[in-house]
N, C-alpha and C positions, 0 to 999 in steps of 0.2 A: 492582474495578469491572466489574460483567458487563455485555455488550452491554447486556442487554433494558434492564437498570436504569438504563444512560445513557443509555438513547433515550429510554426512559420517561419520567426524570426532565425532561428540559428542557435540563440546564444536566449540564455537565462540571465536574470538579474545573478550576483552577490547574494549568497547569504550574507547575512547583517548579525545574526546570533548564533549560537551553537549549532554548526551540521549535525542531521539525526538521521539523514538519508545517501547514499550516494546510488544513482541509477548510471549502468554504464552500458555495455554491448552496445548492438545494432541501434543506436537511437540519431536524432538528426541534430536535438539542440542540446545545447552541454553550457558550461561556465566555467568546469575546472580541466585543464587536460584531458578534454573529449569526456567527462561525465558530466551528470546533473546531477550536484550538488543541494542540496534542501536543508533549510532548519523549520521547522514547525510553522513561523506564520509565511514562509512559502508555501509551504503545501496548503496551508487553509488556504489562502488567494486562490488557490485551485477550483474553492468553492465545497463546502463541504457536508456532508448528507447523513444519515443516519438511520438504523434499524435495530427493533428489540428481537433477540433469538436467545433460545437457550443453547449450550454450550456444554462438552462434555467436562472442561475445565473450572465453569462456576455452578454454585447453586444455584438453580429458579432463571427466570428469566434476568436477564440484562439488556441494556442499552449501550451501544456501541457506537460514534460521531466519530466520524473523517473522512476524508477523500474516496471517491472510488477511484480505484486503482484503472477503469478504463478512462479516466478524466486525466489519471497521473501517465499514462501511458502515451496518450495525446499530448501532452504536453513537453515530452521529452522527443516527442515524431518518434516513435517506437515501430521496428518496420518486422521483428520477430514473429515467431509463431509460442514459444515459451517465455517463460520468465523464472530465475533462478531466485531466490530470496535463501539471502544470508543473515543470520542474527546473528547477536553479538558474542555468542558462545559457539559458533562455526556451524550450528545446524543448520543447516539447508533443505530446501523443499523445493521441485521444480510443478509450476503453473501453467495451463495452457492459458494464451492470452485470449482466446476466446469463452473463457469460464468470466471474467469479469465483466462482459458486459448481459451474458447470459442469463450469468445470476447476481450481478449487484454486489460486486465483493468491494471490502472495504479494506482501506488499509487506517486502520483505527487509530485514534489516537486520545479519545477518550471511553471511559469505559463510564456507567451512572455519573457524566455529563463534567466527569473529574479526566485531568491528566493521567496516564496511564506513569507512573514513575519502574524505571530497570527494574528496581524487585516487586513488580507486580505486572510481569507483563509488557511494560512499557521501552521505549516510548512510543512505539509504533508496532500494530499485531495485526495480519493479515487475516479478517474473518470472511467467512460466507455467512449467509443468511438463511443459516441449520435448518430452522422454522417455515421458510419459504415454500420450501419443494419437498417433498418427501424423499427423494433421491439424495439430496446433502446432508438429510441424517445416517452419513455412513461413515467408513474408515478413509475412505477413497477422498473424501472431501476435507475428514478432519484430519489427513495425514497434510493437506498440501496449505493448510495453517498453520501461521510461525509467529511468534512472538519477540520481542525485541531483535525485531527486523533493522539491521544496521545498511544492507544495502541489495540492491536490485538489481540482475544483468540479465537481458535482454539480450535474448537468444533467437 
């Protein structure tokens, strides 16, 4: 499933396994009652990428594999200028949509090339790429990082 072709199309496959994602607001293609629905090898069909940065949350460097969140946004036709991320313990952080293709932000879903499981973060944690730029080693970037990221509105 390529971006363009799930925006394009309207509508999204079926999740087949456990949803880990629901992305809703301003988007064009949906599956379930106007959201896009995901279970994990949806989102990998996405195509997916990866970066090592250090993190205020782990020791030393890591490695982080998943989707970027501008692939995941194409693919839902996301016509926003924010994006709200909710985890699963109701913390919320709002994202400008133009930080993810600026800086290559990920929405992770492995951490040293493992599944990220609920009590460690998982299953899905929204990172920047801390190490990239000197400006993302701030508060201002690691506030708008969430971990077990349950679902997405597009705003």
């Amino acid at each position: 499933m390529s971006p363009s072709m799930a925006g394009a199309a309207g509508s999204l496959p079926q999740p087949a396994g456990r949803p880990v994602l629901t992305v809703s607001g301003r988007i064009a293609a949906s599956n379930r009652d106007g959201a896009a629905v995901f279970d994990l090898p949806m989102l990998e069909a996405l195509g997916t990428d990866g970066f090592e940065t250090r993190t205020p949350w782990h020791g030393g460097m890591v490695r982080f594999d998943g989707v970027r969140m501008h692939r995941l946004m194409q693919a839902v036709g996301a016509s926003g200028e924010n994006v709200t991320a909710i985890a699963l313990n109701d913390y919320t952080t709002d994202l400008p949509i133009a930080d993810f293709e600026r800086y290559g932000v990920l929405l992770a879903m492995k951490r040293d090339g493992v599944y990220m499981p609920v009590r460690d973060k998982g299953p899905l944690f929204i990172v920047y790429p801390y190490d990239s730029k000197p400006e993302l080693r701030a508060q201002q970037y690691y506030s708008r990082s969430a971990w077990q990221v349950a679902k997405l509105v597009v705003k």
